[in-house]
C-alpha positions as CSV (number, residue, x, y, z in Angstrom):
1,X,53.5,13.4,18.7
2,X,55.9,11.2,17.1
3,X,56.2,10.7,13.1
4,X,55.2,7.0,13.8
5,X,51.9,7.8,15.8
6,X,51.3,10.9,13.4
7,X,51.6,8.6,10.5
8,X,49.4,5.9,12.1
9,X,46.6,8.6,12.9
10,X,46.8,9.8,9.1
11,X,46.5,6.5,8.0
12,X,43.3,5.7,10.6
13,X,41.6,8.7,9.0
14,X,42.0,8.3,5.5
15,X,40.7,4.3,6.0
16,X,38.0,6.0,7.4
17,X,37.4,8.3,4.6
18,X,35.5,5.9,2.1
19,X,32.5,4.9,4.7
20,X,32.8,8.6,5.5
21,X,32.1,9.8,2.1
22,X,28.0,8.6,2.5
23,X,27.9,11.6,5.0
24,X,24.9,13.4,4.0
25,X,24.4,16.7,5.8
26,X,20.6,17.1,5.8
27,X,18.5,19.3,7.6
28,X,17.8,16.7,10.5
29,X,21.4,16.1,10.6
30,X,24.1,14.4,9.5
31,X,23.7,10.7,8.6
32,X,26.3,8.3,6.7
33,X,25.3,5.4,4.8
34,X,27.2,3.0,2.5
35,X,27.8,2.5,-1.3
36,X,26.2,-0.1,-3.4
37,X,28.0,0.2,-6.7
38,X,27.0,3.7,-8.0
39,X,24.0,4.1,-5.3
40,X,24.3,5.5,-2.1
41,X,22.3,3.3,0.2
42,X,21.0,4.6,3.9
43,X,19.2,2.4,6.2
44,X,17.0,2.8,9.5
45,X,16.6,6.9,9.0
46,X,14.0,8.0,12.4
47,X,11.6,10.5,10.9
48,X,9.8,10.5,14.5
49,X,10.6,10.1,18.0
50,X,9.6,6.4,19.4
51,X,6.0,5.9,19.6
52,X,6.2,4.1,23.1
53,X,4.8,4.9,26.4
54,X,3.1,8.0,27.3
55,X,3.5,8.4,23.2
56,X,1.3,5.2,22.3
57,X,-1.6,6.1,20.3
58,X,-0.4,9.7,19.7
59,X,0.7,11.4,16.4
60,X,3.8,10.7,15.5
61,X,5.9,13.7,17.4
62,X,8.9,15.5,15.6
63,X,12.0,14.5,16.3
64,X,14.1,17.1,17.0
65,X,17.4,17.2,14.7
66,X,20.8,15.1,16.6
67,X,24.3,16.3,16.9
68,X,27.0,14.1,15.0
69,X,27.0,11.7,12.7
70,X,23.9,9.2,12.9
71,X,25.0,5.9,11.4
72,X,22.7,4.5,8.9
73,X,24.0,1.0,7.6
74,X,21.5,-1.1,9.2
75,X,17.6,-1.4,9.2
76,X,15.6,-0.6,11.9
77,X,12.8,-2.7,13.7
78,X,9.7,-3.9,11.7
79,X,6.9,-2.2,13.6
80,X,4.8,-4.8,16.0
81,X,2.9,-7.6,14.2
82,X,1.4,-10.8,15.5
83,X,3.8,-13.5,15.1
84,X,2.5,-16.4,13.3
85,X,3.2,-20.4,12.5
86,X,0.9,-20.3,9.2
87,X,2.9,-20.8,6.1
88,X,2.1,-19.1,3.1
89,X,3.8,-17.7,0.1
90,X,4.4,-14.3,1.5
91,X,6.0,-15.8,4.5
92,X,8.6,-13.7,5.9
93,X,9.1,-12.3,9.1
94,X,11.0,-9.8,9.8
95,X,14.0,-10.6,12.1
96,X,13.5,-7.6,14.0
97,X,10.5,-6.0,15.7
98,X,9.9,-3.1,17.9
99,X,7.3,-0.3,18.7
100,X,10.3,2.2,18.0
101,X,9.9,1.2,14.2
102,X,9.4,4.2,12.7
103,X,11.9,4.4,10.0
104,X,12.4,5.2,6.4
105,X,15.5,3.6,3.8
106,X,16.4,5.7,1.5
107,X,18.6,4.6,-2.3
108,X,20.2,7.6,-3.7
109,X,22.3,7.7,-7.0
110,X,25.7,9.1,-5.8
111,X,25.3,12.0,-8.4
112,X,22.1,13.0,-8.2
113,X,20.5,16.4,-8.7
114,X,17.1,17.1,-8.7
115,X,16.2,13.4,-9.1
116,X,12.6,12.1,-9.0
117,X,11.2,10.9,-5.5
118,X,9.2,7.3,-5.0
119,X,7.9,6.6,-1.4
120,X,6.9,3.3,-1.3
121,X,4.2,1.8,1.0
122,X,4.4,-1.7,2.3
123,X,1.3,-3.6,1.8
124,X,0.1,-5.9,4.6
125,X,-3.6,-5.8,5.9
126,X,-2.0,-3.0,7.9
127,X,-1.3,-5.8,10.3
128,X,1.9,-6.8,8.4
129,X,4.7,-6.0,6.4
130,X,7.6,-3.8,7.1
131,X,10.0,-1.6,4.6
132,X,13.5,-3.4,4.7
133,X,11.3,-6.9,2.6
134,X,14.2,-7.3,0.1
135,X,11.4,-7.9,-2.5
136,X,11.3,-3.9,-2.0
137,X,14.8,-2.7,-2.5
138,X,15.1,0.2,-4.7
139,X,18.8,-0.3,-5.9
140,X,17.5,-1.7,-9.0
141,X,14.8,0.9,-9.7
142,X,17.8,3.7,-8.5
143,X,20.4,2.2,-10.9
144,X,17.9,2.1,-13.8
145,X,15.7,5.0,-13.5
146,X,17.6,7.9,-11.4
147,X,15.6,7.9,-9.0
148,X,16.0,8.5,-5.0
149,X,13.8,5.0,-3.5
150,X,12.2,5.7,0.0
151,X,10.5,2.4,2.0
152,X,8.8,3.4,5.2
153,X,7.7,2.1,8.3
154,X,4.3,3.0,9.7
155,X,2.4,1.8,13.1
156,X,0.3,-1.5,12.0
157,X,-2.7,-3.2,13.9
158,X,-3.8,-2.0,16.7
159,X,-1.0,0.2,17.9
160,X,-1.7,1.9,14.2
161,X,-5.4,2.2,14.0
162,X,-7.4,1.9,17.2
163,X,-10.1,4.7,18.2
164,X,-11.4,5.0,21.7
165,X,-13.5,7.4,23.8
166,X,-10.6,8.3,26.0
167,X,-8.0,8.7,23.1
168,X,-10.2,10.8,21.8
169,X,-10.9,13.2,24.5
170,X,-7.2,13.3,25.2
171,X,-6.7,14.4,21.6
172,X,-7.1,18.6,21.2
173,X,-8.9,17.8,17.9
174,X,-11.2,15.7,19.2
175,X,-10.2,11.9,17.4
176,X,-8.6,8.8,17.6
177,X,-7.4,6.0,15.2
178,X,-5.3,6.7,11.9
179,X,-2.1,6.6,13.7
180,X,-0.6,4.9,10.9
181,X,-1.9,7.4,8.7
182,X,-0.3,10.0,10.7
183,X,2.9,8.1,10.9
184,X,2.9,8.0,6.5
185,X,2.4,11.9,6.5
186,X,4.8,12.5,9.1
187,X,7.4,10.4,7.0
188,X,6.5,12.3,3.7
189,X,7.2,15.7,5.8
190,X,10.3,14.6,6.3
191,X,10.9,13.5,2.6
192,X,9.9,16.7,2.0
193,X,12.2,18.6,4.5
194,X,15.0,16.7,4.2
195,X,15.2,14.4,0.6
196,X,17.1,17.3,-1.5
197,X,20.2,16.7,0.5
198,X,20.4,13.3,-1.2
199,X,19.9,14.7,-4.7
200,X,16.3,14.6,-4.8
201,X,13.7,16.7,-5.9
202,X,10.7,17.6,-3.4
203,X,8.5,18.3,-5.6
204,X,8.2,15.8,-7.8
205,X,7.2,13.1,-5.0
206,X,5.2,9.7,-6.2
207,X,4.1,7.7,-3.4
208,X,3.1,4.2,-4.3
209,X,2.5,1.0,-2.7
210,X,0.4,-2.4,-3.0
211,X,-2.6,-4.1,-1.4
212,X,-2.8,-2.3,2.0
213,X,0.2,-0.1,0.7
214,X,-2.5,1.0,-2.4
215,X,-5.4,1.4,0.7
216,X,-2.9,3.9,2.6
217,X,-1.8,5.9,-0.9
218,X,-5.6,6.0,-1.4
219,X,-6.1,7.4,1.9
220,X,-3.5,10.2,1.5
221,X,-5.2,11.3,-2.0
222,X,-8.0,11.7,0.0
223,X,-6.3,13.3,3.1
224,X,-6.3,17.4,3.6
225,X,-3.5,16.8,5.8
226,X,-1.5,14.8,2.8
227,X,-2.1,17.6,0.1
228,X,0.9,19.1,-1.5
229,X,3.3,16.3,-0.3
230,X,3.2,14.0,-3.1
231,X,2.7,15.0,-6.9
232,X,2.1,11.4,-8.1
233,X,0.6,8.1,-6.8
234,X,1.0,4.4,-7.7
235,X,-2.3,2.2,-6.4
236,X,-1.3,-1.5,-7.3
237,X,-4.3,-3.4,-5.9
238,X,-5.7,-1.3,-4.1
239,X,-9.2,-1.5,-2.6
240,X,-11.7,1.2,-2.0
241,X,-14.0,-0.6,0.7
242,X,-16.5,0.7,3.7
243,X,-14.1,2.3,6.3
244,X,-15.7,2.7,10.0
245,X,-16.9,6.4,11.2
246,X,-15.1,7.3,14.9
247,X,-18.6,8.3,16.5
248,X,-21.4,6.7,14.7
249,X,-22.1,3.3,13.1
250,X,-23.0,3.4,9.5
251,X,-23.1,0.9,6.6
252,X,-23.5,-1.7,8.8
253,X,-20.1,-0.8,10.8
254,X,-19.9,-0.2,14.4
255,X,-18.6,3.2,15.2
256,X,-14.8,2.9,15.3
257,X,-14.9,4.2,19.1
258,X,-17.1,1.3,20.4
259,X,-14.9,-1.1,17.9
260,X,-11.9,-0.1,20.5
261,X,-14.0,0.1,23.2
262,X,-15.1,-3.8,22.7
263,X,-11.2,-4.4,21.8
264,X,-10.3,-3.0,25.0
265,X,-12.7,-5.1,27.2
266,X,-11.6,-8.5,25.2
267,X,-8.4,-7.8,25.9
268,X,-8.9,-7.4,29.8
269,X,-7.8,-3.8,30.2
270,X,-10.4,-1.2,32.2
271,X,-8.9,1.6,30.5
272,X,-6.7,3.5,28.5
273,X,-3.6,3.4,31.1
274,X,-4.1,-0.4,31.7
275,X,-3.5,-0.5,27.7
276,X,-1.0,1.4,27.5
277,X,0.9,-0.7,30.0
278,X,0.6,-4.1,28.3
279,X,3.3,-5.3,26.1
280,X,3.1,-4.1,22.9
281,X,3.8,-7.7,20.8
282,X,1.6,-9.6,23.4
283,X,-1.6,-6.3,23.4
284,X,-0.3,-7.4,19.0
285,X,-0.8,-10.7,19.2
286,X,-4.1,-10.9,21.4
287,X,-5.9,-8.1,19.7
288,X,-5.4,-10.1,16.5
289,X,-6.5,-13.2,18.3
290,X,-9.9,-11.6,18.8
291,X,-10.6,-10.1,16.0
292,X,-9.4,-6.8,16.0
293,X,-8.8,-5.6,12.3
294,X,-7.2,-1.9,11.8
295,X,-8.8,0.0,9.0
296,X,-8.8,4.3,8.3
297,X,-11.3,5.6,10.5
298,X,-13.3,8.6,8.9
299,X,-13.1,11.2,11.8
300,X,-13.7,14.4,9.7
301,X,-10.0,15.5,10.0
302,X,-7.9,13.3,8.6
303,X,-10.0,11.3,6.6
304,X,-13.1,13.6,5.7
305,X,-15.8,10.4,4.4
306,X,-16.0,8.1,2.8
307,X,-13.2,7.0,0.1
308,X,-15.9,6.2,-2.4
309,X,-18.1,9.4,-1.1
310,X,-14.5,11.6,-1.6
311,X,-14.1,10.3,-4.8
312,X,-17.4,11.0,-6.2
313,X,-17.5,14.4,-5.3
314,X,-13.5,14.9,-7.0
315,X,-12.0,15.5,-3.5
316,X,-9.3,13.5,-3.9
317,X,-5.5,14.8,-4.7
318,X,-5.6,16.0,-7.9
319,X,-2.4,14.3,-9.0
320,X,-2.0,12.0,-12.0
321,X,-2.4,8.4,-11.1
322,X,-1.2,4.5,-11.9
323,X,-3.8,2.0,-10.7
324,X,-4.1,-1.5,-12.0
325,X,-4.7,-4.9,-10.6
326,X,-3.5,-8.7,-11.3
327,X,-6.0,-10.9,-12.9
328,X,-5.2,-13.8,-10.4
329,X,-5.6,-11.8,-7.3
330,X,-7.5,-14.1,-5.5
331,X,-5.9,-17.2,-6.2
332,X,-3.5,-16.6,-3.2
333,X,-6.6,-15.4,-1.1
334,X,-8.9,-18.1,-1.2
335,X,-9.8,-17.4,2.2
336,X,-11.6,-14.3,1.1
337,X,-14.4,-17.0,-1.3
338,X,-17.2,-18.1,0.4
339,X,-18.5,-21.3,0.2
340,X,-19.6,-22.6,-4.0
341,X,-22.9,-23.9,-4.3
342,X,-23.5,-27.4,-5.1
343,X,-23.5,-26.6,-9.2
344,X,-24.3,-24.4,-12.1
345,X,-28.1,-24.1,-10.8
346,X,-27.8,-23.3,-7.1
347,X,-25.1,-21.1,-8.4
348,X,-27.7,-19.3,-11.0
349,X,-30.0,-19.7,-8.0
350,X,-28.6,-17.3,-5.9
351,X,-27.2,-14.9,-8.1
352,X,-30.8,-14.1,-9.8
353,X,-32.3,-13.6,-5.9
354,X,-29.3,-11.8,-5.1
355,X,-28.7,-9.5,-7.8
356,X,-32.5,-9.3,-9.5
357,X,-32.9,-7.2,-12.3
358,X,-28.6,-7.3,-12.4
359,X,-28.1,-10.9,-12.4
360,X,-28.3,-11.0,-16.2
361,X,-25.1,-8.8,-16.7
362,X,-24.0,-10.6,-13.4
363,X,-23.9,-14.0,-15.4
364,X,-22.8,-13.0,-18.6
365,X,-19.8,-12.0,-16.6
366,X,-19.7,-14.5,-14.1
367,X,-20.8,-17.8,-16.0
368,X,-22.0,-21.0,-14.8
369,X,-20.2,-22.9,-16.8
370,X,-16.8,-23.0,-14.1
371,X,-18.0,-21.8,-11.1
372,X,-14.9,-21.5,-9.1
373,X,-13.1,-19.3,-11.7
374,X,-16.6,-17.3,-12.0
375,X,-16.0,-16.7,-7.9
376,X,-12.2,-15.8,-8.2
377,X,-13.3,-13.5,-10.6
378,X,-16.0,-11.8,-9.0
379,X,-14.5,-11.6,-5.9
380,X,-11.5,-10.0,-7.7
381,X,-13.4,-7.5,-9.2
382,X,-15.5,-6.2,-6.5
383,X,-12.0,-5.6,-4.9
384,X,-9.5,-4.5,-6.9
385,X,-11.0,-4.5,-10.6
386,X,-14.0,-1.9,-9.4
387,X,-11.4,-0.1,-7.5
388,X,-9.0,0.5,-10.0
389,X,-11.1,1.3,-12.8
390,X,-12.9,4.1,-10.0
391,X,-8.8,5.5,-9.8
392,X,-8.5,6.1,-13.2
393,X,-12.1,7.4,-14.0
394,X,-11.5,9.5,-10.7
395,X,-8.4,11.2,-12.3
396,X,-10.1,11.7,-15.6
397,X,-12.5,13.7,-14.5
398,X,-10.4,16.4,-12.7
399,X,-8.7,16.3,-15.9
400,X,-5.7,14.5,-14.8
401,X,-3.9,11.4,-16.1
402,X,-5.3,8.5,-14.9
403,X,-3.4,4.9,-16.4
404,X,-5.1,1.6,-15.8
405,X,-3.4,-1.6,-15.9
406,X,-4.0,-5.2,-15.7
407,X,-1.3,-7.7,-14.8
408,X,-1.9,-11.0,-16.3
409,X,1.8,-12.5,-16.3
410,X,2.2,-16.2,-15.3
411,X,5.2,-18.6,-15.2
412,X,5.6,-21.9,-14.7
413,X,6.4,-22.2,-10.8
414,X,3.3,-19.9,-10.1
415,X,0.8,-21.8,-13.1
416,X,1.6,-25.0,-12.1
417,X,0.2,-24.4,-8.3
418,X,-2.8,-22.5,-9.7
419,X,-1.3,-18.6,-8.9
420,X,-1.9,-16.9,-12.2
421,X,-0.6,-13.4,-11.8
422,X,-1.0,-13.7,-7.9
423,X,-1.8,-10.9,-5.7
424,X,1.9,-9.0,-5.3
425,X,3.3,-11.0,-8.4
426,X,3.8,-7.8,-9.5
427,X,5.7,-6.6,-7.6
428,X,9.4,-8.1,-8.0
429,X,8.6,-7.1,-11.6
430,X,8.3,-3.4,-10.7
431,X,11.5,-3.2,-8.4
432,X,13.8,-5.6,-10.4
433,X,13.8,-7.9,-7.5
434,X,13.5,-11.7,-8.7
435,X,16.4,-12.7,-6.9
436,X,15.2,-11.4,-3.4
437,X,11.8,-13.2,-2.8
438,X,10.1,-14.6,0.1
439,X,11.4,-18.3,1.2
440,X,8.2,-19.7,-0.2
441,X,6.9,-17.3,-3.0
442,X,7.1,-19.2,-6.1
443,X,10.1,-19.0,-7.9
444,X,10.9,-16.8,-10.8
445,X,12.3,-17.8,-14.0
446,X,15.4,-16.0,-14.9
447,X,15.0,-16.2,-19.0
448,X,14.9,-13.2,-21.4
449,X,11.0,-12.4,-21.5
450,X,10.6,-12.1,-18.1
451,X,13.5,-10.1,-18.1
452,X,12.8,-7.9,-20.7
453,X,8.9,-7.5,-19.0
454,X,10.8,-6.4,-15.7
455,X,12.3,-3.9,-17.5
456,X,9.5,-2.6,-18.7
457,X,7.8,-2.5,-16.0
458,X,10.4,-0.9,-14.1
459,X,10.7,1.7,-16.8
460,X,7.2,2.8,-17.0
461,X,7.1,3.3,-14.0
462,X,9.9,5.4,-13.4
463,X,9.4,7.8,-16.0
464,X,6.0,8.2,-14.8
465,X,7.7,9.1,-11.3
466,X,10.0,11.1,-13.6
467,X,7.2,12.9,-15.8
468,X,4.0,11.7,-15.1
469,X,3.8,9.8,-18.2
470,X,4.6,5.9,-18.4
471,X,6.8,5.1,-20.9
472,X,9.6,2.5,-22.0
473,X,12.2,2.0,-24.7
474,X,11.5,-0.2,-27.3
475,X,7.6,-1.0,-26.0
476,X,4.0,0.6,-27.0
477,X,2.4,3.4,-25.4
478,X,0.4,3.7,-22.7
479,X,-2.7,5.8,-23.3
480,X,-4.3,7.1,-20.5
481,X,-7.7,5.9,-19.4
482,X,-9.7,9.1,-21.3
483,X,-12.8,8.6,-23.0
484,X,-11.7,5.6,-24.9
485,X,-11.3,3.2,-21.4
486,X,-8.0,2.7,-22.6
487,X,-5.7,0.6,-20.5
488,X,-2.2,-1.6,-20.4
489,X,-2.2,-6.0,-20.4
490,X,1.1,-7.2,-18.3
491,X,1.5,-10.4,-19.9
492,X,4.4,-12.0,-21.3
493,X,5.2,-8.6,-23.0
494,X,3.5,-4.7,-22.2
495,X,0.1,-4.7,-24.6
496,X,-2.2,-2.0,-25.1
497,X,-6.2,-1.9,-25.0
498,X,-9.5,-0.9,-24.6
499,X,-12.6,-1.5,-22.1
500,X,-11.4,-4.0,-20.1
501,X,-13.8,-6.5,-18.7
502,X,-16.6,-4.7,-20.7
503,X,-19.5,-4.1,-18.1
504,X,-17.6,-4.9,-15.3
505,X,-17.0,-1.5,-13.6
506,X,-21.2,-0.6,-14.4
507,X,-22.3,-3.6,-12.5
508,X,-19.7,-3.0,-9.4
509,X,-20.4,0.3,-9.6
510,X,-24.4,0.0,-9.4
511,X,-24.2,-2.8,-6.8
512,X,-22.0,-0.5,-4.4
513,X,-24.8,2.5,-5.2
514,X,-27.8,0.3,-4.0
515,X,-25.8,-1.2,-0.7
516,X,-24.9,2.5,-0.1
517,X,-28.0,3.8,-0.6
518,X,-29.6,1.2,1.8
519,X,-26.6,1.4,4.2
520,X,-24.8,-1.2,3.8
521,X,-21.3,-2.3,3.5
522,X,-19.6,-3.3,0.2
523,X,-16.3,-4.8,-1.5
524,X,-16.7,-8.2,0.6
525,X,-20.6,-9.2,0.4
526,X,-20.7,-10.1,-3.2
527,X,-21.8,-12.9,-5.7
528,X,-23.5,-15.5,-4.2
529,X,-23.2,-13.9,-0.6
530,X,-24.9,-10.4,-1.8
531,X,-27.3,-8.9,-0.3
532,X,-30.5,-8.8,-2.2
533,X,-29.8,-5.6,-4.4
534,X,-33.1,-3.7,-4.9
535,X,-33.2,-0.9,-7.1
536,X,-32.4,2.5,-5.4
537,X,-33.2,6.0,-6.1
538,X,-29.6,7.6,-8.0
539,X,-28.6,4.1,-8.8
540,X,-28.5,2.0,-12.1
C-alpha cells in the first residue's frame, strides 16, 4: 500500500469516526444512531420480526439478534391506517406506512447511567397515530430531565385488534384479538432486555401515553402478561369504557369473535386465508369504511375482565400512577355529542326520565342554564373525568401514589376557535414540543407563561419518571389524591386543590353500577341519551 492510499484510508476512517461513535452494542446487536446536541438519538429500532404474511394476526415473534451494525438514523413506517381527506386539527399523516411498522425511537443522553425509562404510547382510536409525530420527540424531555425517551409503534385497526373463530383455533391458547397489545409488551421486553446499553435503567420504566395511548397503558396495568415491565404509568385522558368478550356478548357487545366474523363477511373474504391475502392498506381502509372499530378484547389471558371489573377488585399493576384529563376535551370531539334538545325544558325533560332519582345531582352539575356547555361537560366526564378520578382512587387503595390532574390551559389561537384546553393540548406542554405541531393544530404562543407552564409540566413529570413523585423547581406541590381528593389545576401556572368537580365521580360512578348491573354498556350512552337508570342492587 502506498503512503498516499494509506493516508487516504486513515483519513476515510477517522471521518467516519463521529457517526460511528452512536454505536451502541446492545444485546440485540449493534445499532448506531446520530447526535442531537448532548442526546444520542436512534430512530426505526425493530423489536419484532415483520408482522406480514403467514405472521398477520399473530403475536409479535422475536426477532432474532443481526450481525453488524444496523443503521438507525431514520424512522420506520407508521403501521397501516385508513388514509383520509377529512381535515382536522390533528391532521397529520405519516409520510410513510407499512405492515412492517413495528419500531421503537429511542433519545438517550450521551452520558447516561442508570437513567429513568419513559415508553410513550401514541394515542389514536387505535386506528391512528404513529411514534415518529414530532409533537412526541423526547429530545426536550432527554435534555431537561435525564431521561432515556422511547416512542413505539404498535399494530392499529384491524390488523391490531381483530378476533375470529379461526384465529383463535390456530392460536395454542385458544384467543384472538389484542395484537396491538401484544405488540406494546413485546416492545417493553425489549426495553427491558436491551435499554441499559443506552444508559438506562430497567427497572425504573414509566410507560405513558394519551387518549388511546392512556386506553393501552390502562390495559397493561391490567395485563398479567405486562406485570413487572413497567414501574410507573402516565394515563393522560384516558378512558375506562365496555371492552368486547372474545366468546360471548355481554353489556350489550357482540362477542368479539362474531364482531370479526361479520367484519370478515363485509369485507368479502370467506375466510381467514382470503384475509390474509388482501392488501393490508386497502383490508385498512375498507374495514374502517364499514364500521370496524378495534378495541381490547377480554379473552381471559391477556386481558382477564373487565377494566372497571379489574379495577374494583385491585387487580391492576400496583405501580404509582399520573392520570388527569383536559377540561375542554370534547371541544375538538363534537362528534362524540348527540343531538341538544330544543331548550332548558326538553333538556330537564330527558335528564329527570333518564336519570330518576339521580337527575337532581345530574343537574346541579349539568345545568340548564347553557346547555351545550352542560353536554361538553357531561360527555367529558363520563369519559375521561370518571376515568381518571377511578386511576387515582384505584392506586390509593393498594396504597400506592395515585396524582390527579386537570388541564385547564387556554391561549388565544385555541380560545378564539372555541378549543379550551383541547383533547391532546397537553401534550406539546409535556414534551417541550410547541414548535413541532400538526399543520393545523392551533398555534402556540411562544411568551414566558406558557413557557414557564411547559417547564413545569415537563418537570413533574420527569421526576415522577425519576422517583415516583411529581415535582418542579420553583412551583407548589403536588399531593397525591389520598383521602383529601387532592389534585393539580394546569392553567396559566401549576395550582393545587381539593375535590374536583364535587359529586362528579359519585354520580359516574353509580350510573356505570346500574348499566352494569343491568348489562349494559357505559362511557358513551350518557346525559340526555342515557338509558333509563333504575336503581340496582350494590349500587347508589
Amino acid at each position: 500500500m502506498t503512503p498516499f492510499r494509506r493516508a487516504a484510508l486513515t483519513a476515510s476512517l477517522f471521518a467516519a469516526a463521529p457517526a460511528l461513535a452512536q454505536a451502541v452494542q446492545t444485546p440485540a446487536g449493534t445499532l448506531e444512531g446520530a447526535a442531537q446536541g448532548e442526546i444520542r438519538v436512534f430512530k426505526g429500532i425493530p423489536y419484532a420480526q415483520p408482522p406480514v404474511g403467514p405472521l398477520r394476526w399473530k403475536p409479535p415473534a422475536a426477532l432474532p439478534a443481526w450481525r453488524g451494525v444496523r443503521k438507525a438514523t431514520a424512522f420506520g413506517p407508521a403501521c397501516v391506517q385508513p388514509r383520509s381527506t377529512a381535515i382536522s386539527i390533528y391532521s397529520n399523516p405519516p409520510e410513510k406506512m407499512s405492515e412492517d411498522c413495528l419500531t421503537l425511537n429511542i433519545w438517550a443522553p450521551k452520558h447516561a447511567k442508570g437513567a429513568p425509562v419513559v415508553v410513550w404510547i401514541h394515542g389514536g382510536a387505535l386506528v391512528n397515530g404513529y411514534s415518529h409525530e414530532p409533537m412526541y420527540d423526547g429530545t426536550r424531555m432527554a435534555e431537561r430531565g435525564g431521561v432515556i425517551v422511547v416512542s413505539i409503534n404498535y399494530r392499529l385497526g384491524i390488523l391490531g385488534y381483530l378476533a375470529h373463530p379461526e384465529l383463535s383455533k390456530e392460536s395454542v391458547e385458544g384467543i384472538s384479538g389484542n395484537y396491538g397489545l401484544l405488540d406494546q409488551i413485546a416492545a417493553l421486553r425489549w426495553v427491558r432486555h436491551n435499554v441499559a446499553s443506552f444508559g438506562g435503567d430497567p427497572d425504573n420504566v414509566t410507560i405513558a401515553g394519551e387518549s388511546a395511548g392512556a386506553l393501552s397503558v390502562m390495559y397493561l396495568m391490567a395485563s398479567p402478561r405486562a406485570r413487572g415491565l413497567f414501574h410507573k404509568a402516565v394515563a393522560q385522558s384516558a378512558y375506562m369504557i365496555t371492552a368486547p368478550e372474545l366468546k360471548q356478548g355481554r353489556f350489550g357487545l357482540p362477542s368479539a369473535e362474531v364482531a370479526g366474523s361479520t367484519a370478515t363477511t363485509a369485507l368479502g373474504a370467506k375466510d381467514l386465508a382470503a384475509l390474509r391475502a388482501m392488501d393490508a392498506e386497502k383490508l385498512t381502509q375498507e374495514a374502517a369504511r364499514k364500521g370496524y372499530g378495534p378495541w381490547g378484547t377480554v379473552d381471559g389471558k391477556l386481558l382477564t375482565r373487565q377494566l372497571v371489573e379489574t379495577w374494583d377488585r385491585g387487580e391492576q399493576a400496583p405501580v404509582p400512577v399520573i392520570a388527569g384529563f383536559n377540561s375542554g376535551e370534547i371541544r375538538s370531539l363534537r362528534m362524540l355529542l348527540p343531538p341538544a334538545p330544543a331548550n332548558a325544558a326538553a333538556y330537564e325533560a330527558a335528564i329527570r326520565e333518564r336519570y330518576g332519582d339521580l337527575a337532581e345531582p345530574f343537574l346541579r352539575l349539568y345545568p340548564s342554564d347553557n346547555i351545550s356547555e352542560a353536554m361538553l361537560a357531561t360527555t367529558r366526564d363520563a369519559l375521561y373525568g370518571w376515568t381518571s378520578a377511578r386511576l387515582a382512587i384505584g392506586q390509593t387503595a393498594l396504597r400506592q401514589p395515585g396524582y390527579l390532574y386537570l388541564f385547564d390551559h387556554g391561549y388565544p389561537a385555541a380560545d378564539d376557535n372555541g378549543l379550551h384546553a383541547f383533547h391532546a393540548a397537553e401534550i406539546p406542554y409535556v414534551f417541550g414540543t410547541a414548535g413541532k405541531l400538526p399543520p393545523y393544530w392551533p398555534k402556540m404562543p411562544d411568551g414566558v407563561a406558557d413557557r414557564r407552564l411547559s417547564d413545569a409540566m415537563l418537570s413533574y413529570w420527569v421526576s415522577f419518571a425519576r422517583s415516583g413523585t411529581p415535582s418542579a423547581s420553583g412551583q407548589p406541590a403536588w399531593k397525591t389524591y389520598g383521602a383529601e381528593a387532592n389534585y393539580m389545576t394546569f392553567a396559566k401556572a401549576p395550582k393545587p386543590g381539593v375535590k374536583l368537580f364535587p359529586g362528579m365521580f359519585a354520580l359516574h360512578e353509580a350510573a356505570v353500577c346500574r348499566r352494569r348491573a343491568v348489562g349494559q354498556p357505559w362511557n358513551w350512552n350518557t346525559g340526555v341519551v342515557s338509558p333509563v337508570l333504575a336503581k340496582a342492587a350494590g349500587c347508589k
